[in-house]
C-alpha positions as CSV (number, residue, x, y, z in Angstrom):
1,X,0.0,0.0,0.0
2,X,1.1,3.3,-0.7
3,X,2.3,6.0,1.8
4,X,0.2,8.5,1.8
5,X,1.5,12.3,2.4
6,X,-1.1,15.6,3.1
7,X,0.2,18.8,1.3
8,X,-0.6,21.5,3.0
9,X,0.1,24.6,0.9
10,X,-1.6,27.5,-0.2
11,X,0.4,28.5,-3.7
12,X,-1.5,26.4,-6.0
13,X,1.2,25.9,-8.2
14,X,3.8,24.9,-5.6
15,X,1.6,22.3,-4.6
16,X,0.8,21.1,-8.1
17,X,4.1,20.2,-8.5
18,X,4.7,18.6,-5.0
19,X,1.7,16.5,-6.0
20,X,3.1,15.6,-9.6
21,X,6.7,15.1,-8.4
22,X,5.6,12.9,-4.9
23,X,3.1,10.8,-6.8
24,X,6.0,10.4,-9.1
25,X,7.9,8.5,-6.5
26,X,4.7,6.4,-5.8
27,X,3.5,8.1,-2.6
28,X,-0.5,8.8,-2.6
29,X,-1.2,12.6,-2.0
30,X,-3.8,14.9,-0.4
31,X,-3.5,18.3,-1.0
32,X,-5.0,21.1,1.3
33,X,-4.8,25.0,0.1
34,X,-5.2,26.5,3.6
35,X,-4.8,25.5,7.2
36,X,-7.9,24.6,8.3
37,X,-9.0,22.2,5.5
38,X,-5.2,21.2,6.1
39,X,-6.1,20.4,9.9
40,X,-9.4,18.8,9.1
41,X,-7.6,16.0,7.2
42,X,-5.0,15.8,9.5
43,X,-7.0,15.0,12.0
44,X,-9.4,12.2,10.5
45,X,-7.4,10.7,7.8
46,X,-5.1,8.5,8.0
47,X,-1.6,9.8,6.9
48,X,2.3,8.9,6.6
49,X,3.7,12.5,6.5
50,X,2.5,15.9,6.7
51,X,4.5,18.8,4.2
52,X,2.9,21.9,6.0
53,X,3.9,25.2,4.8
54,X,4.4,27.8,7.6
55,X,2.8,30.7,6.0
56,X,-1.0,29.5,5.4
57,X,-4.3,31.9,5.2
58,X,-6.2,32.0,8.2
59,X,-4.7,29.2,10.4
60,X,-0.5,29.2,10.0
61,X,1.2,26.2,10.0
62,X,2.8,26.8,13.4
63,X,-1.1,26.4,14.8
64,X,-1.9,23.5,12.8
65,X,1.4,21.9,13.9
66,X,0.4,22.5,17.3
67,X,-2.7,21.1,17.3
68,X,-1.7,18.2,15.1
69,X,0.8,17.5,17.9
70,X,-1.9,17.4,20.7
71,X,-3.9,14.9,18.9
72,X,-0.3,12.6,17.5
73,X,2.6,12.9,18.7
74,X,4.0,10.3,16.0
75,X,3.3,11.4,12.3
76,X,6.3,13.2,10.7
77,X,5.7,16.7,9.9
78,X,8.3,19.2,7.6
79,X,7.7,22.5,7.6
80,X,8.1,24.6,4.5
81,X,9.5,27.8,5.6
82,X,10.5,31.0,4.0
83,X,14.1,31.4,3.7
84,X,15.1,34.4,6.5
85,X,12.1,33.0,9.2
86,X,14.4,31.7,11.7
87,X,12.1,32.0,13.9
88,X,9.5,30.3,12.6
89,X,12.0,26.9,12.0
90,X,13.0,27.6,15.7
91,X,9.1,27.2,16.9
92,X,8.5,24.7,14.8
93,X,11.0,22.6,15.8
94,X,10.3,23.2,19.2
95,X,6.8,22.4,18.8
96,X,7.2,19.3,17.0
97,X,8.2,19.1,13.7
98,X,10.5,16.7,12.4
99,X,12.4,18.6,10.6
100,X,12.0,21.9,8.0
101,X,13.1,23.1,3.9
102,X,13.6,26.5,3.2
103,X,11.9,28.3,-0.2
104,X,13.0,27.9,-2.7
105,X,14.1,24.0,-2.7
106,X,15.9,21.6,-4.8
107,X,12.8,18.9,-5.4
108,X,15.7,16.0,-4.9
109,X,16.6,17.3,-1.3
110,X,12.9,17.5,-0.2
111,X,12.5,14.1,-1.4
112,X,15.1,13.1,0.5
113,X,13.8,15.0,3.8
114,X,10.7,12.8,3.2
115,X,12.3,9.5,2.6
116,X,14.4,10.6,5.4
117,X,11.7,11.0,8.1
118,X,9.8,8.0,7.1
119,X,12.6,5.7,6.6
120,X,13.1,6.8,10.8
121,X,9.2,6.6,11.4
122,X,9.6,3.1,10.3
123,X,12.9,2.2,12.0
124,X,10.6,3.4,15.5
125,X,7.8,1.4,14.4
126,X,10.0,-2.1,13.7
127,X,12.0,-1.2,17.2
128,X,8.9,-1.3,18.9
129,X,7.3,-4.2,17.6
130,X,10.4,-6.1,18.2
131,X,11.0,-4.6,21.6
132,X,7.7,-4.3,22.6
133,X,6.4,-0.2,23.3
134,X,9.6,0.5,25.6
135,X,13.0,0.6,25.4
136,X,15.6,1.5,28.0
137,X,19.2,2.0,29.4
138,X,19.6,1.7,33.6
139,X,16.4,3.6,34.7
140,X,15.7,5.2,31.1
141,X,12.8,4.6,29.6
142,X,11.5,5.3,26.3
143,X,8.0,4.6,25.2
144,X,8.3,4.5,21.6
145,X,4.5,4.7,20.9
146,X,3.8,8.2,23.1
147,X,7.3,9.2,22.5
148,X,7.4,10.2,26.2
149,X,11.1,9.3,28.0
150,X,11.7,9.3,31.1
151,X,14.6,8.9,33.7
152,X,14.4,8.0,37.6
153,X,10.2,8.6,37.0
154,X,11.2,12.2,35.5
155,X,9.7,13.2,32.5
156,X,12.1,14.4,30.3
157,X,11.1,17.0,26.9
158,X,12.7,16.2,23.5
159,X,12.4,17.4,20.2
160,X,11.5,14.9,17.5
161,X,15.3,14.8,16.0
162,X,16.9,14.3,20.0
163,X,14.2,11.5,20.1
164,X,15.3,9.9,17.1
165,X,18.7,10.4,17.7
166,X,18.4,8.9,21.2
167,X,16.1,5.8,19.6
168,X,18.6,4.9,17.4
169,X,21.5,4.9,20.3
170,X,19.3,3.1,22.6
171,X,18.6,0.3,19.9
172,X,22.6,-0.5,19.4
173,X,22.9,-0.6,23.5
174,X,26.3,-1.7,24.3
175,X,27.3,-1.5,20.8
176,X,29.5,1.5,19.0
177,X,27.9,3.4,16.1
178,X,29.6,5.3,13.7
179,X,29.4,9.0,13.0
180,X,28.3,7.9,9.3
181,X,25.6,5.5,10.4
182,X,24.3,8.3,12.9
183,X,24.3,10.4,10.0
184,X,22.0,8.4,7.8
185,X,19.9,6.6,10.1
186,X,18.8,9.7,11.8
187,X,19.0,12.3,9.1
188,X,19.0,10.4,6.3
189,X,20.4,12.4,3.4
190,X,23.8,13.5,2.5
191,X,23.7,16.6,4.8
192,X,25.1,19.5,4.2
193,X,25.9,21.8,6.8
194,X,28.1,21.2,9.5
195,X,29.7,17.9,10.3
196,X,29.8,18.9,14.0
197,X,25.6,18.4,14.0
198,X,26.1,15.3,15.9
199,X,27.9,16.6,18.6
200,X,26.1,19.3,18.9
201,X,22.8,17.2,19.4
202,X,24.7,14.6,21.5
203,X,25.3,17.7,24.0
204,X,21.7,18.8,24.2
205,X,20.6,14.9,24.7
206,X,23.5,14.6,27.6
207,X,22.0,17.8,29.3
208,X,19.1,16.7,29.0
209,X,18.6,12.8,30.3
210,X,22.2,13.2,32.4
211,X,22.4,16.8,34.3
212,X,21.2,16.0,37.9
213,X,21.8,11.8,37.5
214,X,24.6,9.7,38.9
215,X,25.5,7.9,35.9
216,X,26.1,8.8,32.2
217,X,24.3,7.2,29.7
218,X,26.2,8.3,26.6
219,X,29.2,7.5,25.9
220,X,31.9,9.0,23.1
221,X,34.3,6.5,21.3
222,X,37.0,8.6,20.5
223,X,37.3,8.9,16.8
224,X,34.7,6.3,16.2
225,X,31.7,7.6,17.7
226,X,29.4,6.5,20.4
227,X,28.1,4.0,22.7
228,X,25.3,3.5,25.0
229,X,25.4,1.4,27.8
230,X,24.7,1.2,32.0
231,X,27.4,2.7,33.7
């Protein structure tokens, strides 16, 4: 069956050819000009992946994002942004999306964002029905259907990428992953900005599941990469 993706965009011919080139590459496609027909069917139909442009009549893609992620916590979203709103990618990300392309973008890099964030969608899905719901390191614990993590009974806030990032750790426990296969597995694409991305979200994950614990949970591999293990 094919994956279906909701386009949510308001220039017509922008999402004419997201439609064309997506159903190109076999996915089925729903396409919504504003935000509140774009919530409706985000909310009662079953979808893969949401492409939700920021800047929408009436309801903007930051309020639909919200209220998307009250209702699922799961589905991949990308925001289409405009090219200066750094603010905008900033909130989004903050309030749930998986991930964001700026205006105007290569066709074969947005493809790749989407193959991307349901290639990791999946990789959750298999973890959890191989693991069960919950995975964990020590007295970590990561409910791969909510997305909620928690360590020591604390509830601990992640962004979708950290949570991906710490999944895919978790899920080679004990074993040492490569920069490389952290690279693809979690982002997906040959990225193009800084090399230093992983260590820069390895340092907001650390803060956040081992500031105020006894034991680390992450650990580097000098020149290799990382581990994760019980200290």
């Amino acid at each position: 069956m094919s994956q279906r993706i909701l386009v949510v965009e308001d220039e017509h011919q922008i999402a004419k050819i997201l439609k064309i080139e997506l159903e190109y590459e076999g996915y089925e496609v729903v396409v919504a000009n504003d935000g509140k027909s774009g919530l409706e069917v985000a909310l009662t139909e079953k979808l893969d992946l949401i492409l939700l442009d920021v800047m929408l009549p009436g309801l903007n893609g930051l309020e639909v994002l919200r209220r998307v992620r009250k209702e699922n916590s799961i589905i991949p979203v990308i925001l289409l942004t405009a090219r200066n709103m750094t603010m905008d990618k900033v909130s989004g990300l903050d309030q749930g999306a998986n991930d964001y392309i700026t205006k105007p973008f290569e066709m074969e890099e947005l493809l790749a964002r989407v193959r991307s964030c349901l290639r990791q969608n999946s990789l959750a899905a298999n973890t959890s029905k191989i693991e069960g719901s919950m995975l964990s390191v020590g007295d970590l614990l990561i409910n791969l259907e909510t997305r909620e993590v928690k360590r020591g009974g604390i509830s601990i806030s992640l962004t979708p990428k950290e949570f991906d990032l710490l999944v895919y750790l978790v899920s080679y426990k004990s074993k040492i992953v490569t920069r490389d296969s952290i690279l693809f597995n979690v982002w997906g694409y040959e990225y193009e900005g800084e090399t230093n991305v992983i260590d820069v979200y390895i340092r907001h994950l650390r803060k956040k599941i081992e500031e105020g614990f006894s034991t680390p949970i992450i650990h580097t591999v000098r020149g290799v990469g990382y581990t994760v293990r019980e200290s």
